[in-house]
C-alpha positions as CSV (number, residue, x, y, z in Angstrom):
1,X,-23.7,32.3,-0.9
2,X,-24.4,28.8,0.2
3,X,-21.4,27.8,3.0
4,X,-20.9,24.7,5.4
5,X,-21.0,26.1,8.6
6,X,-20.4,24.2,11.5
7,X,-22.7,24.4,15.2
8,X,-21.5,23.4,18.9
9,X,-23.9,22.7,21.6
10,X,-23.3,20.7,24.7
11,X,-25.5,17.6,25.1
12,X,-26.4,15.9,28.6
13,X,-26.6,12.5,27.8
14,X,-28.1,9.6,29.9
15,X,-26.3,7.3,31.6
16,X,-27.6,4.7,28.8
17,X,-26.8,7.0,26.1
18,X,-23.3,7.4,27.1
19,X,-22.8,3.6,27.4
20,X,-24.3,4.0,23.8
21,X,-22.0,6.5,22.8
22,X,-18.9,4.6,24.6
23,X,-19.8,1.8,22.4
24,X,-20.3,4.2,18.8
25,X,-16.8,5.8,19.2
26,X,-15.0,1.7,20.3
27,X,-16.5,0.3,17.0
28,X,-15.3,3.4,15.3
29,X,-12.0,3.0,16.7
30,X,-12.1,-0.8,16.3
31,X,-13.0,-0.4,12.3
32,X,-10.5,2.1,11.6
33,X,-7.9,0.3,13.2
34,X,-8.9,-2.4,11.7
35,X,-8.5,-2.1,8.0
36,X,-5.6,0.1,8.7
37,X,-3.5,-2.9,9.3
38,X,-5.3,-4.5,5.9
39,X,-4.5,-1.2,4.1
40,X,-0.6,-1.4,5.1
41,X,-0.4,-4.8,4.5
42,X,-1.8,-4.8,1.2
43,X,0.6,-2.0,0.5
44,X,4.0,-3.6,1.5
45,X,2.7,-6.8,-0.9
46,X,1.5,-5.1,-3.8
47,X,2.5,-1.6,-3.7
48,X,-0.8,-0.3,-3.6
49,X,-3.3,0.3,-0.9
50,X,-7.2,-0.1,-0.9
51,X,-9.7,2.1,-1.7
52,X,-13.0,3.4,0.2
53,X,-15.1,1.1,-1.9
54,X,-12.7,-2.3,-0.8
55,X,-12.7,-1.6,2.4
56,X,-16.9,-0.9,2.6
57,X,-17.6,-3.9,0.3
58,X,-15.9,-5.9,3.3
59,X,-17.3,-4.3,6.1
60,X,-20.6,-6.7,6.1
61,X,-18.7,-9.3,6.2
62,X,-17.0,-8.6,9.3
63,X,-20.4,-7.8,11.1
64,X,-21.7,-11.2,10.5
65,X,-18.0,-12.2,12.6
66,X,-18.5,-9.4,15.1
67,X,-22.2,-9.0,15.8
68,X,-21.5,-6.5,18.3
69,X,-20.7,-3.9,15.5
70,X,-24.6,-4.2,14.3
71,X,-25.3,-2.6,17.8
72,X,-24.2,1.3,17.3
73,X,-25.1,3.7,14.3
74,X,-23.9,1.6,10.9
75,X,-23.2,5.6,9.4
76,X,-20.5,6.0,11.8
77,X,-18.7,2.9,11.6
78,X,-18.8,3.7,7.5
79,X,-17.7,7.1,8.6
80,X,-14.2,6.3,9.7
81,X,-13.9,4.4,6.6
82,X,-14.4,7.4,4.9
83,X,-12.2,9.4,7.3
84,X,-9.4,6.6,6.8
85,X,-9.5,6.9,3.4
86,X,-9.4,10.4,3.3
87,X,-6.1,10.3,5.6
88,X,-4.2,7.7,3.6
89,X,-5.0,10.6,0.4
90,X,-3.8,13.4,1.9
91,X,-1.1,11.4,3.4
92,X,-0.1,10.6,-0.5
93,X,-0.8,14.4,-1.4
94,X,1.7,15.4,0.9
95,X,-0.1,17.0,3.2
96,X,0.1,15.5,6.4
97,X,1.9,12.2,7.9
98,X,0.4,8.8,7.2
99,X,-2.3,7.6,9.6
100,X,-2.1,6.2,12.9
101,X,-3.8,3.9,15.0
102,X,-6.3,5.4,17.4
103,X,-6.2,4.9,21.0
104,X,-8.5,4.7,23.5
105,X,-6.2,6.6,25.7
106,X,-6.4,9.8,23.0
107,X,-7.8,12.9,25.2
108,X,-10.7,13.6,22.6
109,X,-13.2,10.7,21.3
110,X,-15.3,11.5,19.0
111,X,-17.7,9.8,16.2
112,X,-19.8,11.7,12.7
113,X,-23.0,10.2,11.6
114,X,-24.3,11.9,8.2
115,X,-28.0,13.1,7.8
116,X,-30.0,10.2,6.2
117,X,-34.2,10.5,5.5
118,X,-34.6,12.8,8.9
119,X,-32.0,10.6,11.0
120,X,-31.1,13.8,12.4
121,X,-33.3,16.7,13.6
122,X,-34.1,19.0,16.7
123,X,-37.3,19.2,18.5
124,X,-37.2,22.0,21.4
125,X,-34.3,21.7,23.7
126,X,-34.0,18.1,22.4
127,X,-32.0,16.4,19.1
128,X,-32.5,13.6,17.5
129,X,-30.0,11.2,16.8
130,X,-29.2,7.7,15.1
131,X,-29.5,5.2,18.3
132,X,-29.6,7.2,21.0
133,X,-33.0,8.9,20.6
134,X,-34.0,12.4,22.0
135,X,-30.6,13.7,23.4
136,X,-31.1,17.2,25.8
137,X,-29.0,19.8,24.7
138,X,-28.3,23.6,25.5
139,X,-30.2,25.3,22.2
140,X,-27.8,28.6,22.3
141,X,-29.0,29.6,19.1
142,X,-31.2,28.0,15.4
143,X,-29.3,25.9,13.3
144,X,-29.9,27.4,9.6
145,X,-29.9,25.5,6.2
146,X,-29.7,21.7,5.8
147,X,-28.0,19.3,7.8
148,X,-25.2,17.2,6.6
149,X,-23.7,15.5,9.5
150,X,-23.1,15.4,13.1
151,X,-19.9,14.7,15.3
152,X,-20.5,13.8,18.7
153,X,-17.6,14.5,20.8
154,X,-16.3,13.8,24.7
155,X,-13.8,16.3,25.9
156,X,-11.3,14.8,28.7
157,X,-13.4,17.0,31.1
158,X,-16.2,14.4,30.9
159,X,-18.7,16.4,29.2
160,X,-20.3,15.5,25.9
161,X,-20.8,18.0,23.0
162,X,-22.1,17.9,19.3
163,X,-21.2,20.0,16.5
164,X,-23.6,20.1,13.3
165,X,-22.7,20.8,9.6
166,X,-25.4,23.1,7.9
167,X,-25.5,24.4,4.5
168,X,-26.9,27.6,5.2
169,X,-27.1,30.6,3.0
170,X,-25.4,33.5,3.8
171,X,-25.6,37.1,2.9
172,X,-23.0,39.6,2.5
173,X,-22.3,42.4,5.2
174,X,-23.0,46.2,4.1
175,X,-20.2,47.9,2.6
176,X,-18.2,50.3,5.3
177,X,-16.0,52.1,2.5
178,X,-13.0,51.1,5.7
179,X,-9.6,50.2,5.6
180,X,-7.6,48.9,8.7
181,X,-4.1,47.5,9.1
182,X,-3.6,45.2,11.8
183,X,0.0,44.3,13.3
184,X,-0.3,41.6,16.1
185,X,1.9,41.5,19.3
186,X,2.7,39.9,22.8
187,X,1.8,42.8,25.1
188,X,-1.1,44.0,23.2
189,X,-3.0,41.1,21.0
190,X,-3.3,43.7,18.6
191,X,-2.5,47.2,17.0
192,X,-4.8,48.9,14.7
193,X,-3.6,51.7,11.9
194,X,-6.6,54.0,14.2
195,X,-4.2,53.9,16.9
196,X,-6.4,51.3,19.0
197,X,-4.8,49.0,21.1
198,X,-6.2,45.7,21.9
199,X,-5.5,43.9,25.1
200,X,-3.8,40.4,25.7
201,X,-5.5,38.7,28.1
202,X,-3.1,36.3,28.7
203,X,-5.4,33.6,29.4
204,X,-3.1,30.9,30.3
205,X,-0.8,32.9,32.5
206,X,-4.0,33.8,34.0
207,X,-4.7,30.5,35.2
208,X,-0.7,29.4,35.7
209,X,-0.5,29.0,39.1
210,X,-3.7,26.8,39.7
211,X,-2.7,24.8,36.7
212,X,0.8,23.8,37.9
213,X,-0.3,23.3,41.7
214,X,-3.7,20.6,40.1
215,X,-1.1,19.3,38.1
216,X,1.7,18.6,40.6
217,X,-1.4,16.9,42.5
218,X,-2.1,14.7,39.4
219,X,1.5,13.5,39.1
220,X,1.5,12.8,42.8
221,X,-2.1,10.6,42.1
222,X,-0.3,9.2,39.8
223,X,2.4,8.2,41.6
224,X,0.5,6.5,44.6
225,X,-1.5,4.6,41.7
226,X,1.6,3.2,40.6
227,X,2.9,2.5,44.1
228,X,0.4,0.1,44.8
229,X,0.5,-1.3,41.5
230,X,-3.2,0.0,40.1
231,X,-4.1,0.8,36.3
232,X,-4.5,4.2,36.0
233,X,-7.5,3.9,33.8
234,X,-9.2,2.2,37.3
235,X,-7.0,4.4,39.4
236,X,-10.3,6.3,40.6
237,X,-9.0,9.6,42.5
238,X,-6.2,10.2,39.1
239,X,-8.8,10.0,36.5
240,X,-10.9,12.4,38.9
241,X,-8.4,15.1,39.3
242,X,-7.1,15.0,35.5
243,X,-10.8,15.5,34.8
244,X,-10.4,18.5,36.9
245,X,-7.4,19.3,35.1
246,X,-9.2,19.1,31.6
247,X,-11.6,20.9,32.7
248,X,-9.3,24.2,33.8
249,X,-8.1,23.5,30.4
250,X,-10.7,23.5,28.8
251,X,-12.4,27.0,30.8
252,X,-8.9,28.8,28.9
253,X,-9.7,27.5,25.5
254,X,-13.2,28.7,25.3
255,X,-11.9,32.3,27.3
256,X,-9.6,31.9,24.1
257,X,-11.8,31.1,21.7
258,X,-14.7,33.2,22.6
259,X,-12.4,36.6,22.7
260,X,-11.0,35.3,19.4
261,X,-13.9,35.5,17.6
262,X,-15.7,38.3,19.2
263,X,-13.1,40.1,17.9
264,X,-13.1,38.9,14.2
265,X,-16.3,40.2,13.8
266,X,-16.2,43.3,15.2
267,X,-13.4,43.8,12.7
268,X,-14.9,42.2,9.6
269,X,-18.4,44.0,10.1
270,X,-16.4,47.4,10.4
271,X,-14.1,47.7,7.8
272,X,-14.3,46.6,4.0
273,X,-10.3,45.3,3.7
274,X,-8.4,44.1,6.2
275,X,-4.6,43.9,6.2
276,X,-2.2,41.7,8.2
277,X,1.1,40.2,8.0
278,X,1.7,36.6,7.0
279,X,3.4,35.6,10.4
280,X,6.0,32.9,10.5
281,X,4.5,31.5,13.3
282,X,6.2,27.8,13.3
283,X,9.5,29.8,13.2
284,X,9.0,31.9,16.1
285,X,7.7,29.4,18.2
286,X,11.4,28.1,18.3
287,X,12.3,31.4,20.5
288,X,12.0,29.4,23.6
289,X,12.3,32.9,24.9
290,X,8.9,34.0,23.3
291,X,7.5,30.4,22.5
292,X,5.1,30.4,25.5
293,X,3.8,33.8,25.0
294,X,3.4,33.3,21.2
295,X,1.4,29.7,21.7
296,X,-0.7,31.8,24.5
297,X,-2.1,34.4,21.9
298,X,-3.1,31.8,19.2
299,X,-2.2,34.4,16.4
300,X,-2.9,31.8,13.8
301,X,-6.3,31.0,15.4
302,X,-7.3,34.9,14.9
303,X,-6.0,34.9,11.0
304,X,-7.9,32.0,10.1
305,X,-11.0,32.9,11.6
306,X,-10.7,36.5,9.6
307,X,-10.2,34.4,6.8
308,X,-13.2,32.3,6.5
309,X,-15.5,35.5,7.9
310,X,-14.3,37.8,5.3
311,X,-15.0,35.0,2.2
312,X,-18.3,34.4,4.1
313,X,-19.5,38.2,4.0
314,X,-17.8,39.5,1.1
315,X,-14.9,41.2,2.6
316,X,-11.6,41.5,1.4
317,X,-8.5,39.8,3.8
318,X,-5.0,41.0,2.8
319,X,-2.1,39.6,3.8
320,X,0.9,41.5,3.8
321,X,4.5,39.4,3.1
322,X,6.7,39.0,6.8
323,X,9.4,40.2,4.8
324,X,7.4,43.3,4.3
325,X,9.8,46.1,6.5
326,X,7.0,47.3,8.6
327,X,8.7,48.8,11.6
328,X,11.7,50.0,9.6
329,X,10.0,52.8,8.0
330,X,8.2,56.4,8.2
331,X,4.7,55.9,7.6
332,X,4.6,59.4,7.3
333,X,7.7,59.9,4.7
334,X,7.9,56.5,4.0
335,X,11.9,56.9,4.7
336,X,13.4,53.4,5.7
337,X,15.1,53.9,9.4
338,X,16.6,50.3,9.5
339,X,16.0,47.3,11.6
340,X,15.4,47.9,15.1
341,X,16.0,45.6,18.6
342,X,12.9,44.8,20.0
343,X,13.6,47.2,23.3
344,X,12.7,50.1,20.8
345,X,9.2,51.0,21.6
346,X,8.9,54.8,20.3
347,X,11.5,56.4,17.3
348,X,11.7,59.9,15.7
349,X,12.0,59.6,12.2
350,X,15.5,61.4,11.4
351,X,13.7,63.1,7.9
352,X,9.9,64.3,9.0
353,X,10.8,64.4,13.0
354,X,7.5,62.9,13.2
355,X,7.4,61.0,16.9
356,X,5.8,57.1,15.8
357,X,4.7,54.8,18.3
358,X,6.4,51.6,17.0
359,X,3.3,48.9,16.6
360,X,1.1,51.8,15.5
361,X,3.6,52.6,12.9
362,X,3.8,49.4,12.0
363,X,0.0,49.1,11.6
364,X,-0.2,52.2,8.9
365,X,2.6,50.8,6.8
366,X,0.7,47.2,6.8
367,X,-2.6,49.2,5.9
368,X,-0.6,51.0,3.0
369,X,0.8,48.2,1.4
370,X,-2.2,46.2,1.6
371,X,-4.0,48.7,-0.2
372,X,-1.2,49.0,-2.7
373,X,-1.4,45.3,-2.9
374,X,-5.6,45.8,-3.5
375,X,-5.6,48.5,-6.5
376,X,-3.1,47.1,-8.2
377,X,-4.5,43.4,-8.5
């Protein structure tokens, strides 16, 4: 099955390659910003916007007025074009608000070049790209399949990272002839219907302490920058320690990220169908009791990334309504016990007197309905 699949490596960049890159992502910016205000303005006289072609068809025009535009990668100014037309559609679709302007402030900059005659390429520990030349980068594995496009990216930590868009060709995993339910939690990240139980590393909490005593010391940078009346963006000691900040950040999304999917593949290699609930996660992030903890274990993060696996490798994800009464019933009689406070951690079941641990039971029920759901589909 031929799939996009996406690459990050970290690139180390010249000095002259990130004035290079500095000056990509600025006329970026610039260009999107710029026909923004034509798009709305066009809109509030005629009731219609532009399109993709309008807005391309007078883009060499305002290069002969801006000659500083001919000096970065022409595929990536036309790329937030393209990206700015493909906010104002979803924006009609419904599906997300209407664009904004970008700032130069915004914690992530970033711009995509597309794969043109060989524009793109890798040779050693070294990649190829439009205007910048040979970039060094950490090779941590072989891009497969043919590349599309490539984003360029700098994190608020300083450093500099590309991600790559293959098609690559992907075969499904062996069959397993398994089942497993899965019910997520707080304490434990997850329950499994084999009675495992896997472990929440609370990764932020982890790092709580340092991150409120660096940023108290940022505020207080801040302060004194302000005092004496100095930008911050040439305040020199803030924009070194909220660099230091990102960067403790940052070191908790990849713990995150990297246990995430570790995870999601031990899972989808094992077992044939997975079940899960559907969380409501939106909702119960407005438990400011729980919101923290629930934001902390990135639940959503998890389901999605079983989601795309199991369509690349030909398993099955179900999930499971969150109306579905998981903890209110026997998974051994299947008699319904009613709803239960969260303090309730173990039950008997009044019917079968068989003793259930309450995620585990959970778990089983989920695995039972999902392959209800399953056979009779």
């Amino acid at each position: 099955m031929l799939i996009k699949k996406a690459y990050k490596f970290r690139i180390y960049p010249t000095n002259e390659q990130k004035r290079q890159i500095a000056k990509t992502i600025g006329c970026s910016r610039f260009v999107f910003n710029h026909f923004l205000v034509k798009w709305n303005d066009t809109y509030k006289q005629t009731g219609k916007g532009l399109t993709y072609n309008a807005c391309s068809a007078q883009l060499p025009q305002l290069k002969k007025e801006l000659s500083w535009l001919k000096e970065v990668d022409s595929i990536a100014v036309q790329s937030s074009l393209r990206n700015l037309s493909d906010a104002f559609s979803r924006f009609f679709q419904k599906q997300n608000k209407a664009p904004r302007f970008k700032s130069k402030k915004h914690p992530v900059q970033s711009y995509t070049t597309k794969q043109i005659n060989g524009n793109i390429s890798m040779e050693g520990n070294k990649i190829k790209l439009p205007k910048l030349g040979l970039v060094r980068f950490a090779k941590s594995r072989e891009v497969h399949g043919r590349i599309i496009n490539a984003t360029v990216r700098r994190n608020p930590s300083g450093k500099y990272f590309i991600s790559i868009l293959a098609e690559t060709d992907i075969q499904p995993l062996a069959k397993t002839e398994s089942a497993i339910g899965i019910d997520l939690g707080i304490t434990d990240f997850a329950i499994l219907s084999d009675g495992r139980k896997i472990d929440n590393n609370k990764f932020t909490s982890n790092m709580e302490k340092k991150l409120k005593r660096e940023q108290r010391k940022l505020s207080r940078r801040a302060l004194h920058a302000k005092n004496n009346g100095i930008n911050l963006l040439d305040a020199k000691n803030y924009q070194k320690q909220k660099r230091y900040v990102a960067r403790l950040y940052e070191r908790v999304l990849n713990q995150r990220a990297d246990f995430l999917n570790k995870l999601s593949t031990a899972i989808i290699k094992n077992h044939d169908v997975i079940c899960i609930e559907d969380l409501n996660t939106k909702g119960m992030l407005r438990n400011h009791k729980l919101a923290k903890s629930i934001a902390d274990v990135s639940w959503s993060s998890f389901v999605t990334k079983l989601q795309y696996k199991a369509d690349w490798y030909g398993k099955t994800l179900v999930k499971i309504s969150r109306w579905f009464p998981s903890s209110q019933r026997c998974s051994a009689c299947g008699l319904h016990t009613g709803k239960k406070s969260l303090e309730v951690r173990e039950w008997t079941c009044p019917a079968c007197h068989m003793h259930h641990d309450r995620d585990v039971n959970a778990s089983k029920n989920i695995l039972a309905e999902g392959l209800r759901i399953v056979a009779s589909a």
